[in-house]
C-alpha atoms as one frame of an Amber mdcrd trajectory, in Angstrom:
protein
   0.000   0.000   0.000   2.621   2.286   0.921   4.431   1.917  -2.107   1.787
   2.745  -4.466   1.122   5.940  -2.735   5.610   6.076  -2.794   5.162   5.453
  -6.338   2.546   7.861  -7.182   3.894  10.792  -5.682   7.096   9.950  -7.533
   5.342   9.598 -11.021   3.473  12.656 -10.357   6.554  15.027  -9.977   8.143
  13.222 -13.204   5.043  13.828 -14.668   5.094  17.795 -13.652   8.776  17.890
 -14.922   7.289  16.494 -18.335   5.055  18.615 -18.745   7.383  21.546 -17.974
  10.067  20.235 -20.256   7.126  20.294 -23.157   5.867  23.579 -22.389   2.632
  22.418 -21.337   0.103  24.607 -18.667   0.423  23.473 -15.069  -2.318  23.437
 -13.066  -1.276  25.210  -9.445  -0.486  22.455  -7.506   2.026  21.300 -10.419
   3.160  24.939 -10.098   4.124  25.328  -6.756   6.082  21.424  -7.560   7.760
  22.902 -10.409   8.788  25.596  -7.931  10.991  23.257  -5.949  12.008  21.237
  -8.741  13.807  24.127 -10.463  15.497  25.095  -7.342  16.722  21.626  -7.656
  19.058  20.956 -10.389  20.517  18.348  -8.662  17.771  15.876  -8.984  16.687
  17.120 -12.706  18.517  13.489 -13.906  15.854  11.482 -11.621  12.918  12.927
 -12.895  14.269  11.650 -16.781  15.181   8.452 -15.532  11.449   7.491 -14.171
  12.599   5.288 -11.464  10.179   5.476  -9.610  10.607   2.028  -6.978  14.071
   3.043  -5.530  14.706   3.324  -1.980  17.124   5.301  -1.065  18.579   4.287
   2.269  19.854   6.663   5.192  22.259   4.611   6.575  24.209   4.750   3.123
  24.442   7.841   3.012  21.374   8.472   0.630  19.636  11.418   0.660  15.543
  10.708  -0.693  15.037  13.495  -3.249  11.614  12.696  -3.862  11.424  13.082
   0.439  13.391  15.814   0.270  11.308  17.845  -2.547   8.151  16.864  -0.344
   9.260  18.499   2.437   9.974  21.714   0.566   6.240  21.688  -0.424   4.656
  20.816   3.209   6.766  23.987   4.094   5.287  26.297   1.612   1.675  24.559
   2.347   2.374  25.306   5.676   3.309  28.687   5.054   0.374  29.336   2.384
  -2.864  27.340   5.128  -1.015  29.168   8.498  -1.257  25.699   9.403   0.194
  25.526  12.229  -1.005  29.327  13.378   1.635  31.159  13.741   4.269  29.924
  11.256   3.372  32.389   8.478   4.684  35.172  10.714   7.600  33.449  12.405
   8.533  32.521   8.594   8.251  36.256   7.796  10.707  37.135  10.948  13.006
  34.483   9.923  13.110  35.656   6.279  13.504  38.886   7.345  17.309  37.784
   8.864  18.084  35.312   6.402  20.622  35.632   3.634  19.407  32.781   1.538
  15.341  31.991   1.203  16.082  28.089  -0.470  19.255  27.609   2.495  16.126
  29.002   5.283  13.509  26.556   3.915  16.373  24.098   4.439  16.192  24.958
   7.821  12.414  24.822   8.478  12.455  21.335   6.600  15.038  20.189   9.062
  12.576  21.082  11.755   9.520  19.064   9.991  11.574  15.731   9.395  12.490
  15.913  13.069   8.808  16.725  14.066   7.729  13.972  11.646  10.075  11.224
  12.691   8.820  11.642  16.392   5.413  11.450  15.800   6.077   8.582  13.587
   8.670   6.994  16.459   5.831   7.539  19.014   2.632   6.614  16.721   1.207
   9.943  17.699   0.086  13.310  15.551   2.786  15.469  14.853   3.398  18.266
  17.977   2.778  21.213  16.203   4.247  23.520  19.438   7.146  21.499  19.528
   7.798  22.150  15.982   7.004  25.879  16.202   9.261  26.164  19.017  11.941
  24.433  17.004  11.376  26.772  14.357  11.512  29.904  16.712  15.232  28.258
  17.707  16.246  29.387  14.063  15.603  33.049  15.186
């Protein structure tokens, strides 16, 4: 089960990437994707090669760019629903000190893998104060 939702999400970034590369209209949500895909270059190959069933493994020193890119666009979710309230402004005070916007969503994506990992470690909902408060650490 989990794989075909893995494998989905995959194909459906390759597919936004297609449809980019053929100058085809994107529909918003492929938008915002796009978004983090050009910011990206590094992972451009990936989304050619349509492997789509790889796992990428921590402990050998893999990063998961399809993980990865997902967590960029949970941030800017985040940022776009207030969900949690409060990190739209504690974004805008953070971007207001930072040098680099990608390098500061880096940051807050650090944050929501941690915040995600515990709640998965625990088999609870994700602490949304703990996460904020993380995020108020960057300040």
């Amino acid at each position: 089960m989990f794989a075909d939702q893995r494998d989905t999400t995959r194909r459906f970034f390759i597919e936004v990437w297609r449809k980019h590369q053929e100058k085809k209209p994107l529909e918003p949500l492929e938008s915002l994707i796009l978004d983090v895909l050009l910011m990206h270059p590094e992972y451009h190959v990936i989304l050619h090669a349509d492997i789509v069933d790889k796992d990428y493994l921590p402990e050998m020193g893999e990063t998961n760019p399809f993980l990865h890119l997902g967590l960029h666009i949970a941030i800017r979710e985040q940022l776009s629903t207030d969900r949690p309230v409060g990190i739209r402004a504690l974004y805008q005070s953070l971007r207001a000190k930072a040098r680099d916007v990608h390098e500061l969503e880096h940051q807050m994506l650090e944050c929501l893998a941690e915040t995600l990992w515990l709640a998965q470690r625990n088999n609870t909902l994700p602490d949304e104060q703990a996460y904020l408060a993380q995020l108020k650490r960057l300040l």
